[in-house]
C-alpha positions in Angstrom: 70.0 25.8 -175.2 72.2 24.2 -177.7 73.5 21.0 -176.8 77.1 20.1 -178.1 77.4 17.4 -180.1 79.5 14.3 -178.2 81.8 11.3 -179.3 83.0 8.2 -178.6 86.8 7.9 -178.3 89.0 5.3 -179.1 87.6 2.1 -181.0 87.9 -0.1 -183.6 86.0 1.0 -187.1 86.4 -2.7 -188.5 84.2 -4.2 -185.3 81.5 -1.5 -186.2 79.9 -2.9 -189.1 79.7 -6.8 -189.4 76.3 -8.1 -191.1 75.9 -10.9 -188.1 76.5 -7.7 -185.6 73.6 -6.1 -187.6 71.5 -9.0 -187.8 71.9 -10.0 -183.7 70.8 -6.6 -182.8 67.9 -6.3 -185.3 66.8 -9.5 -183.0 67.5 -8.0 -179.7 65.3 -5.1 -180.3 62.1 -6.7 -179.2 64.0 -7.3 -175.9 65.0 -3.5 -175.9 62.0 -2.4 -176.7 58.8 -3.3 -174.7 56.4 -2.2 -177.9 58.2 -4.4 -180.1 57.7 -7.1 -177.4 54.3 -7.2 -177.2 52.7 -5.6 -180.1 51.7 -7.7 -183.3 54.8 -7.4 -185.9 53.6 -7.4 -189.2 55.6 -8.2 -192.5 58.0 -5.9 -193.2 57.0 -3.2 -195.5 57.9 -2.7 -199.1 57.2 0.8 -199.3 57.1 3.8 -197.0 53.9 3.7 -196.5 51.3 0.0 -195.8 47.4 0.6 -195.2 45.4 -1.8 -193.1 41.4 -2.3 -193.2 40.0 -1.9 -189.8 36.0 -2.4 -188.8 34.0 0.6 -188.9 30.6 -1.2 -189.1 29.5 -4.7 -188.6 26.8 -6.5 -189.7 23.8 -7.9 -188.6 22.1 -11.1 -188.9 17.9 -11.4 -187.9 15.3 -14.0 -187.3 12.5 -14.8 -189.1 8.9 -14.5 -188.5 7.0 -17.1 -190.5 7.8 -19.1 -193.3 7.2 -16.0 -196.0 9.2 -13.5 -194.3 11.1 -11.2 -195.8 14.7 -11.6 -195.4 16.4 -8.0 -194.3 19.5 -7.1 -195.8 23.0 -5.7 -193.8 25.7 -4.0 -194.5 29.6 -3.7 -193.4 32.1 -0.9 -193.5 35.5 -0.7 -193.1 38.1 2.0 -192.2 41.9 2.1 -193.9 44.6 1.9 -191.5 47.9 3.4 -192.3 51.2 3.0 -191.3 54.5 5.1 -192.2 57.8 4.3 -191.9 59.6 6.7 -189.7 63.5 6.8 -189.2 65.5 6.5 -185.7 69.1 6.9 -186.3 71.8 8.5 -184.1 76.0 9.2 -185.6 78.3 8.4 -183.3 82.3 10.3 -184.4 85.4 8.6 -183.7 88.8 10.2 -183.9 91.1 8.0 -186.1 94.0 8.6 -184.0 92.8 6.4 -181.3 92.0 3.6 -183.3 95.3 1.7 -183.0 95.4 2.3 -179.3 92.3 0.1 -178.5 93.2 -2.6 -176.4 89.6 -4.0 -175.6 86.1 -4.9 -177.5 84.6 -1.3 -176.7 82.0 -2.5 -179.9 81.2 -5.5 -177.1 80.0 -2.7 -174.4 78.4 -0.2 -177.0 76.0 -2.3 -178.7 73.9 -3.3 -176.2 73.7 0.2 -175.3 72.8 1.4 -178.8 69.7 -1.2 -178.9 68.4 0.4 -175.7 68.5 3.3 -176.8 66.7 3.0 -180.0 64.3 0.8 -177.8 63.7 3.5 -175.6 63.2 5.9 -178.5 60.6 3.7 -179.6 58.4 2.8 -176.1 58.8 6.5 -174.8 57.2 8.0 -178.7 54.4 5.5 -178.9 53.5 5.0 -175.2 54.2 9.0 -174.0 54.5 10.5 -177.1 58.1 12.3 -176.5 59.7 13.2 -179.8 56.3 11.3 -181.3 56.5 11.5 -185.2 53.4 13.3 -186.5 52.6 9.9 -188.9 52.3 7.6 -185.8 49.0 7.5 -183.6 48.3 9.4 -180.4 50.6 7.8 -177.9 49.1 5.3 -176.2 48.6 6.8 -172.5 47.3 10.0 -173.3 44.6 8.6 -175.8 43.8 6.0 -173.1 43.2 9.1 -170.9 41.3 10.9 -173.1 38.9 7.6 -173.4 38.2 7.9 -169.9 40.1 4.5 -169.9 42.3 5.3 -166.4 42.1 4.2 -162.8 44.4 6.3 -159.9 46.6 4.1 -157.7 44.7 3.8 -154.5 41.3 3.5 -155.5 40.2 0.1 -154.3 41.3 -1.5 -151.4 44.9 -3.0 -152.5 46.1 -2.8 -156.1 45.3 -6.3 -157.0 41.5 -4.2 -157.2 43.2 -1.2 -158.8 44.0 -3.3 -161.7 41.5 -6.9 -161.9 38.5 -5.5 -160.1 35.1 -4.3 -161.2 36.3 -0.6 -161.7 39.5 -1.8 -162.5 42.0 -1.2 -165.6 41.2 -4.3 -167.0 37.3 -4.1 -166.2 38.5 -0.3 -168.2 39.3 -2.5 -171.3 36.6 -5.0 -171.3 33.8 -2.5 -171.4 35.2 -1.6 -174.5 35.1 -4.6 -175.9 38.6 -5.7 -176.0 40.3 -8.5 -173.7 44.0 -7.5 -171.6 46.2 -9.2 -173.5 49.1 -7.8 -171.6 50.8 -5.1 -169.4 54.0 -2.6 -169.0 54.9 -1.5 -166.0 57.5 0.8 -164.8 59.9 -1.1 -163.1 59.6 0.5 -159.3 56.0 -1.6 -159.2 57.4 -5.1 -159.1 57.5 -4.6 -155.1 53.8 -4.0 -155.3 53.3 -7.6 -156.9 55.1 -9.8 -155.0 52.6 -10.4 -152.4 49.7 -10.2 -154.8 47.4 -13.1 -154.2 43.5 -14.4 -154.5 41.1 -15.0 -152.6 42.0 -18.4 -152.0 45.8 -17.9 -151.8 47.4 -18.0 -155.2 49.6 -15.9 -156.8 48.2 -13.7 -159.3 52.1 -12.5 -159.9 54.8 -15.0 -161.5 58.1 -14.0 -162.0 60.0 -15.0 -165.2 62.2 -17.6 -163.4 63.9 -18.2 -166.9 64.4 -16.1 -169.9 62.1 -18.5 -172.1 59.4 -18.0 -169.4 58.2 -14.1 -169.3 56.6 -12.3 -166.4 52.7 -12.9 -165.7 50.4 -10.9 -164.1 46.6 -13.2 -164.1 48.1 -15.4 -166.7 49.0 -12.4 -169.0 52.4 -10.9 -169.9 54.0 -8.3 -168.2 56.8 -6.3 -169.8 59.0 -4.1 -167.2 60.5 -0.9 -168.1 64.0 -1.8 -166.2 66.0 0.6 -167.6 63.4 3.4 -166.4 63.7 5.6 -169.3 60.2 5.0 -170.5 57.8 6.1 -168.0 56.6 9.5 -166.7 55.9 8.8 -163.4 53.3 11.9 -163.0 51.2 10.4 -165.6 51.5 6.3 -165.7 52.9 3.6 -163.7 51.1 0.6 -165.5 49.6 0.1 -168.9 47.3 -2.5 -169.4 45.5 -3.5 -172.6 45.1 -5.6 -175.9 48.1 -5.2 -177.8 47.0 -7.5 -180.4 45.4 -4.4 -181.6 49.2 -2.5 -181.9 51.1 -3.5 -184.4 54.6 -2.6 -185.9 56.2 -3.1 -189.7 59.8 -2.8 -190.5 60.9 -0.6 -193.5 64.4 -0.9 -193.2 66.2 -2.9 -190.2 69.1 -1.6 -188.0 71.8 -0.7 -190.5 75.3 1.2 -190.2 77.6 3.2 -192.4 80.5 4.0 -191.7 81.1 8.2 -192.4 84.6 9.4 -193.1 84.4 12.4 -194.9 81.1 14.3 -194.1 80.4 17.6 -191.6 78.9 16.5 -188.4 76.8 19.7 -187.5 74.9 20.7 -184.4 71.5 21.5 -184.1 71.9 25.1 -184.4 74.0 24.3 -187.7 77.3 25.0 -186.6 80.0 22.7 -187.6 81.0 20.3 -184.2 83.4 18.1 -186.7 85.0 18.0 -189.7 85.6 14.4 -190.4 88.5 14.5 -193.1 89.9 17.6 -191.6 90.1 15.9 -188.2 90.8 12.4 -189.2 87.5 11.0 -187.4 85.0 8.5 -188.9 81.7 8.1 -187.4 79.4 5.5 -187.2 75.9 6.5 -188.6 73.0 3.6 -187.2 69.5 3.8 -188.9 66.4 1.9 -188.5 62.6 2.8 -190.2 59.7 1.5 -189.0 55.8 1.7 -188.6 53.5 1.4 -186.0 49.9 1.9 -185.2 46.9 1.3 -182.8 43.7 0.1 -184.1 40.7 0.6 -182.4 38.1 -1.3 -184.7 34.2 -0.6 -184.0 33.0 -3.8 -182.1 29.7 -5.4 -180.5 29.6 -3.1 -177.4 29.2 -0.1 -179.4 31.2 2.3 -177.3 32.0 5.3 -179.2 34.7 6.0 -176.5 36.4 2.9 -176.9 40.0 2.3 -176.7 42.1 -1.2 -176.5 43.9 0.1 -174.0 44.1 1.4 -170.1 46.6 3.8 -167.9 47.4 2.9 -163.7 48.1 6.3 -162.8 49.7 7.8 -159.6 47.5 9.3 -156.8 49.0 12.9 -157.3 48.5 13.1 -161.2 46.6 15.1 -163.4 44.3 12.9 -164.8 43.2 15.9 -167.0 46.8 15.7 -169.1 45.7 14.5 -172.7 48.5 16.3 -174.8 51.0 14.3 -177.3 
Protein backbone atom coordinates (compact mmCIF):
# COMPACT_ATOMS: atom_id res chain seq x y z
CA UNK A 1 0.00 0.00 0.00
CA UNK A 2 1.24 3.38 -0.97
CA UNK A 3 1.72 5.66 1.72
CA UNK A 4 1.05 9.40 0.87
CA UNK A 5 3.65 11.60 1.26
CA UNK A 6 2.97 14.26 4.51
CA UNK A 7 4.01 17.88 5.43
CA UNK A 8 4.62 20.15 7.90
CA UNK A 9 2.58 23.41 7.77
CA UNK A 10 3.28 26.68 8.69
CA UNK A 11 6.98 27.60 9.71
CA UNK A 12 9.69 29.64 9.39
CA UNK A 13 12.38 28.62 6.38
CA UNK A 14 15.01 31.05 7.90
CA UNK A 15 15.02 29.11 11.47
CA UNK A 16 15.56 25.80 9.41
CA UNK A 17 19.09 26.00 8.54
CA UNK A 18 21.54 27.78 11.05
CA UNK A 19 25.15 26.10 11.27
CA UNK A 20 24.94 26.25 15.32
CA UNK A 21 21.29 24.41 14.79
CA UNK A 22 23.28 21.91 12.62
CA UNK A 23 26.17 21.60 14.81
CA UNK A 24 23.88 21.17 18.40
CA UNK A 25 22.03 18.42 16.81
CA UNK A 26 25.07 16.55 15.26
CA UNK A 27 25.96 16.56 19.25
CA UNK A 28 22.65 15.38 20.46
CA UNK A 29 22.63 12.38 18.37
CA UNK A 30 24.52 10.19 20.64
CA UNK A 31 21.73 11.01 23.21
CA UNK A 32 19.17 10.07 20.43
CA UNK A 33 20.68 7.25 19.52
CA UNK A 34 21.65 4.44 22.03
CA UNK A 35 24.38 2.93 19.28
CA UNK A 36 25.97 6.13 19.08
CA UNK A 37 26.01 6.16 22.81
CA UNK A 38 27.78 3.39 23.54
CA UNK A 39 29.61 2.15 20.60
CA UNK A 40 33.33 3.30 19.90
CA UNK A 41 33.20 6.45 17.47
CA UNK A 42 35.92 6.45 15.30
CA UNK A 43 37.42 9.50 13.22
CA UNK A 44 35.30 10.54 10.75
CA UNK A 45 35.81 9.15 7.43
CA UNK A 46 37.30 10.71 4.41
CA UNK A 47 35.96 8.57 1.96
CA UNK A 48 32.90 6.34 1.56
CA UNK A 49 34.35 3.62 2.42
CA UNK A 50 37.33 3.03 5.84
CA UNK A 51 38.77 -0.67 6.39
CA UNK A 52 39.84 -1.76 9.81
CA UNK A 53 42.29 -4.85 10.67
CA UNK A 54 40.69 -7.21 13.01
CA UNK A 55 42.53 -10.59 14.62
CA UNK A 56 42.02 -13.66 12.71
CA UNK A 57 44.98 -15.50 14.38
CA UNK A 58 47.16 -14.91 17.25
CA UNK A 59 50.34 -15.94 18.14
CA UNK A 60 52.04 -18.10 20.25
CA UNK A 61 54.91 -17.93 22.48
CA UNK A 62 56.75 -21.56 24.02
CA UNK A 63 59.18 -22.66 26.66
CA UNK A 64 62.31 -23.99 26.25
CA UNK A 65 63.66 -27.33 27.02
CA UNK A 66 67.45 -27.04 27.61
CA UNK A 67 69.82 -24.59 26.93
CA UNK A 68 70.23 -25.77 22.95
CA UNK A 69 66.70 -25.82 22.16
CA UNK A 70 65.38 -24.88 19.24
CA UNK A 71 63.29 -21.85 19.27
CA UNK A 72 59.73 -22.44 17.38
CA UNK A 73 58.53 -19.94 15.25
CA UNK A 74 54.60 -18.21 15.20
CA UNK A 75 52.67 -16.68 13.08
CA UNK A 76 49.66 -13.90 13.10
CA UNK A 77 46.87 -13.11 10.75
CA UNK A 78 44.60 -10.51 10.48
CA UNK A 79 41.09 -9.92 8.86
CA UNK A 80 40.11 -6.40 7.06
CA UNK A 81 37.22 -4.71 8.48
CA UNK A 82 35.14 -2.53 6.39
CA UNK A 83 32.88 0.16 6.90
CA UNK A 84 30.52 2.16 4.44
CA UNK A 85 28.98 5.11 4.74
CA UNK A 86 25.34 4.86 4.34
CA UNK A 87 22.74 7.87 4.08
CA UNK A 88 19.63 8.61 6.49
CA UNK A 89 17.85 11.57 5.29
CA UNK A 90 14.08 12.39 5.36
CA UNK A 91 12.39 15.97 3.21
CA UNK A 92 10.12 17.60 5.10
CA UNK A 93 7.62 20.28 2.43
CA UNK A 94 6.39 23.43 3.59
CA UNK A 95 3.77 25.54 1.90
CA UNK A 96 5.14 29.22 1.55
CA UNK A 97 1.86 30.66 2.24
CA UNK A 98 2.01 29.96 5.80
CA UNK A 99 5.29 31.20 6.42
CA UNK A 100 4.33 34.69 7.48
CA UNK A 101 1.60 33.40 9.69
CA UNK A 102 3.93 31.71 12.22
CA UNK A 103 3.60 33.08 15.42
CA UNK A 104 5.73 30.54 17.47
CA UNK A 105 9.38 28.61 17.24
CA UNK A 106 7.78 25.46 15.55
CA UNK A 107 11.88 24.77 14.45
CA UNK A 108 12.21 24.74 18.66
CA UNK A 109 9.56 21.59 18.81
CA UNK A 110 10.70 19.86 15.43
CA UNK A 111 14.26 19.43 16.01
CA UNK A 112 14.33 17.37 18.86
CA UNK A 113 11.93 15.30 17.03
CA UNK A 114 14.08 15.01 13.84
CA UNK A 115 17.22 13.75 16.05
CA UNK A 116 14.99 10.88 17.41
CA UNK A 117 14.10 9.92 14.57
CA UNK A 118 17.25 9.64 12.81
CA UNK A 119 18.33 7.99 16.22
CA UNK A 120 15.82 5.49 15.96
CA UNK A 121 16.61 4.90 12.36
CA UNK A 122 19.92 4.11 13.51
CA UNK A 123 19.42 1.68 16.84
CA UNK A 124 16.33 -0.23 15.16
CA UNK A 125 18.83 -1.03 11.63
CA UNK A 126 21.93 -2.10 13.58
CA UNK A 127 20.36 -3.74 16.68
CA UNK A 128 16.94 -5.42 14.65
CA UNK A 129 18.03 -4.95 11.41
CA UNK A 130 14.66 -2.97 10.10
CA UNK A 131 15.40 -1.15 6.87
CA UNK A 132 19.19 -2.59 7.60
CA UNK A 133 21.55 -1.33 4.69
CA UNK A 134 23.04 -4.42 2.98
CA UNK A 135 26.87 -2.69 3.73
CA UNK A 136 26.31 -2.83 7.58
CA UNK A 137 26.77 -6.10 9.63
CA UNK A 138 24.08 -8.60 10.69
CA UNK A 139 22.11 -6.66 13.25
CA UNK A 140 23.14 -7.21 16.39
CA UNK A 141 20.25 -9.41 18.06
CA UNK A 142 19.73 -11.80 15.45
CA UNK A 143 23.53 -12.61 15.04
CA UNK A 144 23.66 -12.87 18.87
CA UNK A 145 20.94 -15.45 18.33
CA UNK A 146 22.41 -17.26 15.80
CA UNK A 147 25.72 -17.55 18.24
CA UNK A 148 23.68 -19.36 20.66
CA UNK A 149 24.48 -16.17 22.67
CA UNK A 150 20.59 -15.78 24.33
CA UNK A 151 19.02 -16.42 27.66
CA UNK A 152 14.79 -16.47 27.94
CA UNK A 153 13.43 -14.24 30.72
CA UNK A 154 12.55 -16.61 33.41
CA UNK A 155 15.24 -18.95 33.43
CA UNK A 156 16.88 -18.61 36.77
CA UNK A 157 15.23 -17.82 39.79
CA UNK A 158 14.86 -13.83 39.49
CA UNK A 159 16.39 -11.81 36.72
CA UNK A 160 19.29 -10.52 38.52
CA UNK A 161 20.30 -14.63 37.51
CA UNK A 162 18.83 -14.20 34.10
CA UNK A 163 21.42 -11.62 33.31
CA UNK A 164 24.78 -11.96 36.01
CA UNK A 165 24.59 -15.64 36.78
CA UNK A 166 26.47 -18.63 35.61
CA UNK A 167 24.14 -19.30 32.52
CA UNK A 168 23.52 -15.85 32.40
CA UNK A 169 23.79 -13.10 29.40
CA UNK A 170 26.87 -11.87 30.66
CA UNK A 171 28.33 -15.50 31.64
CA UNK A 172 26.90 -15.70 27.39
CA UNK A 173 29.62 -13.08 26.62
CA UNK A 174 32.44 -14.08 28.68
CA UNK A 175 32.66 -17.57 27.36
CA UNK A 176 33.39 -15.89 24.29
CA UNK A 177 35.98 -14.20 25.42
CA UNK A 178 34.76 -10.73 25.64
CA UNK A 179 33.92 -8.63 28.94
CA UNK A 180 29.98 -6.69 29.15
CA UNK A 181 30.96 -3.45 28.71
CA UNK A 182 27.35 -2.37 28.70
CA UNK A 183 23.57 -2.85 28.19
CA UNK A 184 20.23 -1.57 26.28
CA UNK A 185 17.18 -2.26 27.49
CA UNK A 186 13.78 -1.50 26.44
CA UNK A 187 12.40 0.82 28.60
CA UNK A 188 9.27 -1.28 30.27
CA UNK A 189 12.31 -3.25 32.20
CA UNK A 190 13.40 -0.54 34.50
CA UNK A 191 10.49 -1.85 37.04
CA UNK A 192 12.39 -5.14 36.96
CA UNK A 193 15.61 -3.40 38.37
CA UNK A 194 14.61 -1.33 41.00
CA UNK A 195 14.63 -3.99 43.62
CA UNK A 196 17.60 -5.72 42.15
CA UNK A 197 20.06 -6.42 44.96
CA UNK A 198 23.09 -8.88 46.15
CA UNK A 199 23.56 -11.13 48.26
CA UNK A 200 24.52 -8.98 50.88
CA UNK A 201 22.04 -6.20 50.18
CA UNK A 202 23.42 -3.79 47.63
CA UNK A 203 22.10 -2.49 44.76
CA UNK A 204 23.26 -3.94 41.60
CA UNK A 205 20.80 -1.06 39.85
CA UNK A 206 21.74 2.74 40.01
CA UNK A 207 19.69 5.18 38.51
CA UNK A 208 21.24 8.21 36.63
CA UNK A 209 20.33 10.76 39.42
CA UNK A 210 22.02 13.44 37.10
CA UNK A 211 22.44 13.80 33.49
CA UNK A 212 26.39 13.69 33.92
CA UNK A 213 25.95 10.38 35.83
CA UNK A 214 24.36 7.54 33.38
CA UNK A 215 22.41 4.44 34.40
CA UNK A 216 24.44 1.31 35.84
CA UNK A 217 23.56 -2.00 36.01
CA UNK A 218 26.88 -4.06 38.05
CA UNK A 219 28.94 -0.96 37.55
CA UNK A 220 28.23 -0.98 33.70
CA UNK A 221 26.17 1.30 31.57
CA UNK A 222 22.79 0.95 30.74
CA UNK A 223 21.26 2.78 27.83
CA UNK A 224 17.16 2.80 27.86
CA UNK A 225 15.18 2.80 24.79
CA UNK A 226 12.52 5.55 26.30
CA UNK A 227 11.01 6.44 23.29
CA UNK A 228 10.18 2.62 22.64
CA UNK A 229 10.67 2.70 19.00
CA UNK A 230 13.62 0.44 19.03
CA UNK A 231 12.78 -2.83 20.45
CA UNK A 232 10.71 -5.84 19.17
CA UNK A 233 9.38 -7.11 22.13
CA UNK A 234 8.82 -10.81 20.62
CA UNK A 235 12.45 -11.08 20.07
CA UNK A 236 14.61 -8.84 22.82
CA UNK A 237 14.01 -7.01 25.90
CA UNK A 238 17.85 -6.54 26.94
CA UNK A 239 21.09 -6.46 25.09
CA UNK A 240 24.12 -7.00 26.83
CA UNK A 241 27.64 -7.09 25.54
CA UNK A 242 31.11 -5.41 24.64
CA UNK A 243 30.48 -2.54 22.66
CA UNK A 244 33.96 -1.58 22.58
CA UNK A 245 33.87 -4.04 19.77
CA UNK A 246 31.01 -1.74 17.75
CA UNK A 247 32.10 1.14 16.35
CA UNK A 248 30.71 4.04 14.17
CA UNK A 249 32.55 6.69 11.59
CA UNK A 250 30.87 9.72 10.35
CA UNK A 251 31.01 10.53 6.54
CA UNK A 252 29.03 13.45 6.46
CA UNK A 253 27.23 15.06 9.67
CA UNK A 254 23.57 16.19 9.95
CA UNK A 255 23.17 18.75 7.20
CA UNK A 256 20.04 20.58 5.60
CA UNK A 257 19.10 22.15 2.32
CA UNK A 258 16.61 24.02 1.78
CA UNK A 259 14.52 22.68 -1.66
CA UNK A 260 12.32 25.20 -3.46
CA UNK A 261 12.07 24.17 -6.78
CA UNK A 262 12.22 20.33 -7.03
CA UNK A 263 9.25 17.41 -7.50
CA UNK A 264 8.59 15.76 -4.27
CA UNK A 265 7.46 12.25 -5.51
CA UNK A 266 5.99 9.21 -3.73
CA UNK A 267 7.15 5.93 -3.59
CA UNK A 268 5.20 4.63 -6.34
CA UNK A 269 6.54 7.74 -8.41
CA UNK A 270 3.73 9.82 -8.59
CA UNK A 271 4.10 13.47 -8.04
CA UNK A 272 2.71 14.38 -4.13
CA UNK A 273 4.21 18.18 -4.76
CA UNK A 274 5.34 20.44 -6.99
CA UNK A 275 7.38 22.89 -5.10
CA UNK A 276 7.43 26.02 -7.51
CA UNK A 277 4.04 25.24 -8.78
CA UNK A 278 2.67 25.20 -5.24
CA UNK A 279 4.88 27.78 -3.61
CA UNK A 280 6.33 25.17 -0.93
CA UNK A 281 9.96 24.77 0.11
CA UNK A 282 11.03 21.70 1.86
CA UNK A 283 13.55 21.03 4.17
CA UNK A 284 15.82 18.03 2.95
CA UNK A 285 18.09 16.60 6.33
CA UNK A 286 20.95 14.21 5.57
CA UNK A 287 23.39 12.40 7.56
CA UNK A 288 26.08 9.36 6.21
CA UNK A 289 27.66 7.20 8.43
CA UNK A 290 29.40 3.80 9.08
CA UNK A 291 29.12 1.25 11.49
CA UNK A 292 30.34 -2.18 12.22
CA UNK A 293 30.72 -5.11 14.77
CA UNK A 294 33.98 -6.79 15.10
CA UNK A 295 34.27 -10.05 16.44
CA UNK A 296 38.14 -10.57 16.46
CA UNK A 297 39.46 -14.40 17.00
CA UNK A 298 40.63 -14.36 20.80
CA UNK A 299 42.26 -16.85 23.45
CA UNK A 300 39.10 -19.00 24.07
CA UNK A 301 39.00 -20.11 20.60
CA UNK A 302 35.22 -20.24 20.18
CA UNK A 303 34.38 -20.40 16.65
CA UNK A 304 30.80 -19.33 17.68
CA UNK A 305 31.84 -16.32 19.28
CA UNK A 306 30.08 -13.16 19.41
CA UNK A 307 30.74 -9.76 21.62
CA UNK A 308 27.42 -9.70 22.31
CA UNK A 309 24.15 -11.34 24.08
CA UNK A 310 20.05 -11.09 23.64
CA UNK A 311 17.38 -11.23 27.17
CA UNK A 312 14.56 -12.53 25.35
CA UNK A 313 10.88 -12.90 26.39
CA UNK A 314 9.51 -16.24 27.57
CA UNK A 315 7.06 -16.54 24.57
CA UNK A 316 9.69 -15.94 21.75
CA UNK A 317 11.06 -17.80 19.10
CA UNK A 318 14.37 -18.18 19.96
CA UNK A 319 14.76 -19.83 16.42
CA UNK A 320 14.25 -16.20 14.52
CA UNK A 321 17.81 -15.41 13.00
CA UNK A 322 16.63 -13.34 9.87
CA UNK A 323 17.92 -9.67 9.12
Amino acid sequence: MTQDALYISRTNADALIPVDVSNEIIQNMPVASAALSLFKQLPNMSAKQQTLPIAASLPNAYFLNGDTAMKKTTNAEWDKLTLTAEEIAVIIPIPEAVLDDANYDIWAALKPQIVEAFGIAIDSAIFFGTNKPSSYPTAIVPAAIAAGNCVTLGTGSDIAEDIIGENGLMAKVEADGFRVSGFFVDGTMEAKFRSLRDKNGQLLYMPALTSEVPNTLVGRQLVYDEKGGVFDLTKALMIAGDFSKAVYSIRQDLTYKVLDQAIIQNTDGSIAYNLAQQDMVALRCVMRLGIQVANPVNRRGSTSRYPFAVLQPAASNTNDTNS
